[in-house]
N, C-alpha and C positions, 0 to 999 in steps of 0.2 A: 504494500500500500504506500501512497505517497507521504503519506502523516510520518510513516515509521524512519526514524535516523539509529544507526547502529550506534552512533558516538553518546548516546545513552547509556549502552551497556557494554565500551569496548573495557576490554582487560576484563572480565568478569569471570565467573566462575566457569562458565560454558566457553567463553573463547578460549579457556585453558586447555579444558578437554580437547575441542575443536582444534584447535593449533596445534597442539601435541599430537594429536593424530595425523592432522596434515601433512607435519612436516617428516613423521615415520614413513608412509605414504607415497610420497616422494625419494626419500632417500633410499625404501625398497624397489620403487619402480627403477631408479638411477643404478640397479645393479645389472642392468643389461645396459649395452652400449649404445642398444639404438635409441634414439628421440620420442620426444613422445609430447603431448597438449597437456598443457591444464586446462577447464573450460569452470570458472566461477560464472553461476547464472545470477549471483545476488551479491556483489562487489561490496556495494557500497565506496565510502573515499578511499581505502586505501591505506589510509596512516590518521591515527589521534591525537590529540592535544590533552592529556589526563589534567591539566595543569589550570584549565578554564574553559569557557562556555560547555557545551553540554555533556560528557563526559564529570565534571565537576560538580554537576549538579546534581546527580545520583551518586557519585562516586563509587559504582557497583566494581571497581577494580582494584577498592582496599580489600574485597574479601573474595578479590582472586588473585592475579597477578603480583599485586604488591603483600600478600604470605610469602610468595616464595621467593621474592627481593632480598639480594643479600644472603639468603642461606648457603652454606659449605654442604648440605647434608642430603641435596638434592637426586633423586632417583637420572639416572644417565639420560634416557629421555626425554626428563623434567629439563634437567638442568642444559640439553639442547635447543631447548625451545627457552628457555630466560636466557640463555645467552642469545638469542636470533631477536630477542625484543631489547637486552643491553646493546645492540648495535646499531636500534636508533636512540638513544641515551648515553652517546658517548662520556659525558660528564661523570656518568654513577646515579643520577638524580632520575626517579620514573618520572617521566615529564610526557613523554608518549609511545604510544601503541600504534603495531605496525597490524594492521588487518589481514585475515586472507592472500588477497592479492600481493600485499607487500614482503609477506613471508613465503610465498610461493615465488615473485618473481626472485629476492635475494638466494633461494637455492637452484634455480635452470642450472643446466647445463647452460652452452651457446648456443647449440644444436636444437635444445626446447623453446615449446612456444610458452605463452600466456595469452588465453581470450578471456574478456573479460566483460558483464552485462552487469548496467545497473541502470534502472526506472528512474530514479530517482530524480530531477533534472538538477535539482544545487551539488547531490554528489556525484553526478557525473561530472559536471564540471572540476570539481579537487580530484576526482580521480585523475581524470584528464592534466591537470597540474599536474599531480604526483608523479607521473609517470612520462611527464614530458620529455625529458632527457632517455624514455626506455627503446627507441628507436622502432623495428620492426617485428620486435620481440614481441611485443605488448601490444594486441587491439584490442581496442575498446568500441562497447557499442551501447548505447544510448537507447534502452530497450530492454520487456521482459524478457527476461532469460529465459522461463521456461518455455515459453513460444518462441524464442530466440534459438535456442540449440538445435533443432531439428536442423540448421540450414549450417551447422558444423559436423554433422554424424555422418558416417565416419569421418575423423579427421584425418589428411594423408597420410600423417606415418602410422596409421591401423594403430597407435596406442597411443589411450588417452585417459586422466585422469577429469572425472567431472563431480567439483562438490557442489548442491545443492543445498541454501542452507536461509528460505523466506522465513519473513515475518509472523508467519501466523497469524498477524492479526483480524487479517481475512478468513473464516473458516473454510472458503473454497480450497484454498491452498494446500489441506492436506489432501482434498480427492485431486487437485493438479497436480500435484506431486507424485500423487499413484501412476497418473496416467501418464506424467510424461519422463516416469521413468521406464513402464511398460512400450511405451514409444521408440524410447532411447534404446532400447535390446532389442528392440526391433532391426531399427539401423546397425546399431553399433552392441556386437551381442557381447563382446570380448572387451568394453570397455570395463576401467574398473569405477563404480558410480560410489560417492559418501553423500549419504543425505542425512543433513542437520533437524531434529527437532527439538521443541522446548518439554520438558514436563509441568505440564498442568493437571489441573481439577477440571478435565473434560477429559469424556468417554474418544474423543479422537485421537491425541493423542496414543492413549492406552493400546486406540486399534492401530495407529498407522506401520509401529513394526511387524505387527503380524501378517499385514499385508502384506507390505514390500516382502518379507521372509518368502513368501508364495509365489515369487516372478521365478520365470525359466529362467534362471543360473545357474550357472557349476556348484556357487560357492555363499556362502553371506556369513557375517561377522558383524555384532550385537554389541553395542557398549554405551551404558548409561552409569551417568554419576547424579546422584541427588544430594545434595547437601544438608537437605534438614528431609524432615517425617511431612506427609500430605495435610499437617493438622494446620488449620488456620491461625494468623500470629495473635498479638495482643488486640490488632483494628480488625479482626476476622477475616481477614485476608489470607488468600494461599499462594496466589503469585506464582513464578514460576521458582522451583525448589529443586530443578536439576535440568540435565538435559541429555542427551545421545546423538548416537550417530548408527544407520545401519549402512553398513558399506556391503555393499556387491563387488563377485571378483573381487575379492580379497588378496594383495599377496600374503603370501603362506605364512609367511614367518611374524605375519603383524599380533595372532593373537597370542604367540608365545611371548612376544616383544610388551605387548601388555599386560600380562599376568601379575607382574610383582608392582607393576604401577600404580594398578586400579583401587587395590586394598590402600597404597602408601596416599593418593589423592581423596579417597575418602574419609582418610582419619585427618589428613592435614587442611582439607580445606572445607571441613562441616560445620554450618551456623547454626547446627541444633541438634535436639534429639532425633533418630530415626536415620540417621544420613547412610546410604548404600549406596552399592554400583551392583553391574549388571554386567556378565562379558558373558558371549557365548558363539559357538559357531558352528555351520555345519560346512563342510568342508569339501570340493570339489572327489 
């Protein structure tokens, strides 16, 4: 939706999950030589300012990002993902968050690409800034992604990585998301697809992993963090209390790669009673 800005909730609890994944993701796809897309269908700017305007005003990245500032104690693929956000904060000081895009394009090869979609028309424009200097590496399209990617599938080098990762605040969004990732194996059967969602106190949610789990794949791979219990807080609110990722075409080695993570992110970054994670997988 056009109301929704991600610099509300950059560095938060879910962009950790989210990021940390991504950048495993990547780094497993990068163990073959050949090339390969990233295709983000929900950008957003790119890079955050935690420091002032709207990111400050929630400041939903003291109780994610900035826990794990500074620590020595960090799990290996924690602590590769806070060093890829320490390299826009050359100082030491968290001042800002690099999005998605930002930490997908800082690990390409030369050889990979980056596409990139975002609705939004003021953050397409900072993306568009952001990535000014990123030459041909980096296009940007000014457009929903999920009707946007059909006219990238397949991408030419036949391997591509596509995170999927809306607002939700439309409740269309989760039946689009079913269908335009059933779309997407259509085209593109052998891509590997992560699609982001929030946990909430709706029954769509609950259902939308079960469904993606049911698309013709090899392979899929489950992983939610909640940070507190579904009970509503002191104002009877439930908000959103965790979040996940289901990734199709999984490389192999991602759920061993999370195993010892999952438990170490659930005890370090829970704002209450009940906090879980979820991994699970069924495997080509």
């Amino acid at each position: 939706m056009l109301s929704y800005r991600h610099a509300f909730h950059a560095g938060n609890h879910a962009d950790v999950l989210k990021h940390t994944v991504l950048l495993q993701l990547i780094k497993q796809m990068q163990g073959k030589d050949k090339p390969f897309w990233v295709i983000d269908t929900h950008a957003g700017a790119g890079l955050y300012a935690l420091d002032e305007g709207y990111a400050k005003q929630l400041g939903e990245y003291r109780e994610g990002i900035a826990r794990l500032w500074g620590r020595t104690d960090l799990p290996g693929i924690v602590a590769e993902y806070v060093e890829a956000v320490q390299s826009v904060n050359p100082d030491g000081r968290l001042r800002h968050y690099p999005g998605s895009p930002w930490l997908a394009h800082m690990h390409l090869r030369d050889q990979d690409k980056l596409r990139l979609f975002e609705l939004h028309t003021t953050d397409i424009r900072l993306l568009e800034q952001n990535f000014a200097s990123a030459g041909r590496q980096v296009l940007m399209q000014g457009e929903d992604g999920l009707a946007g990617l059909k006219s990238l599938l397949p991408p030419p080098p036949r391997r591509g990585l596509v995170l999927i990762d809306p607002s939700y605040e439309d409740k269309r969004d989760y039946i689009n998301v079913h269908h335009t990732l059933r779309d997407a194996l259509e085209r593109f059967a052998t891509g590997v697809y992560a699609l982001w969602y929030p946990c909430l106190a709706r029954s769509e949610t609950r259902e939308l992993p079960e469904k993606l789990k049911r698309l013709p794949v090899k392979g899929w791979l489950h992983v939610e963090l909640c940070v507190r219990g579904r009970e509503p807080d002191e104002d009877g609110r439930v908000g959103m209390f965790g979040s996940g990722l289901v990734i199709l075409n999984p490389p192999w080695k991602l759920y061993e790669t999370l195993q010892d993570v999952m438990p170490w992110l659930r005890d370090n970054l829970a704002q209450g009673p009940g906090a879980s994670y979820v991994l699970e997988q069924q495997a080509s």
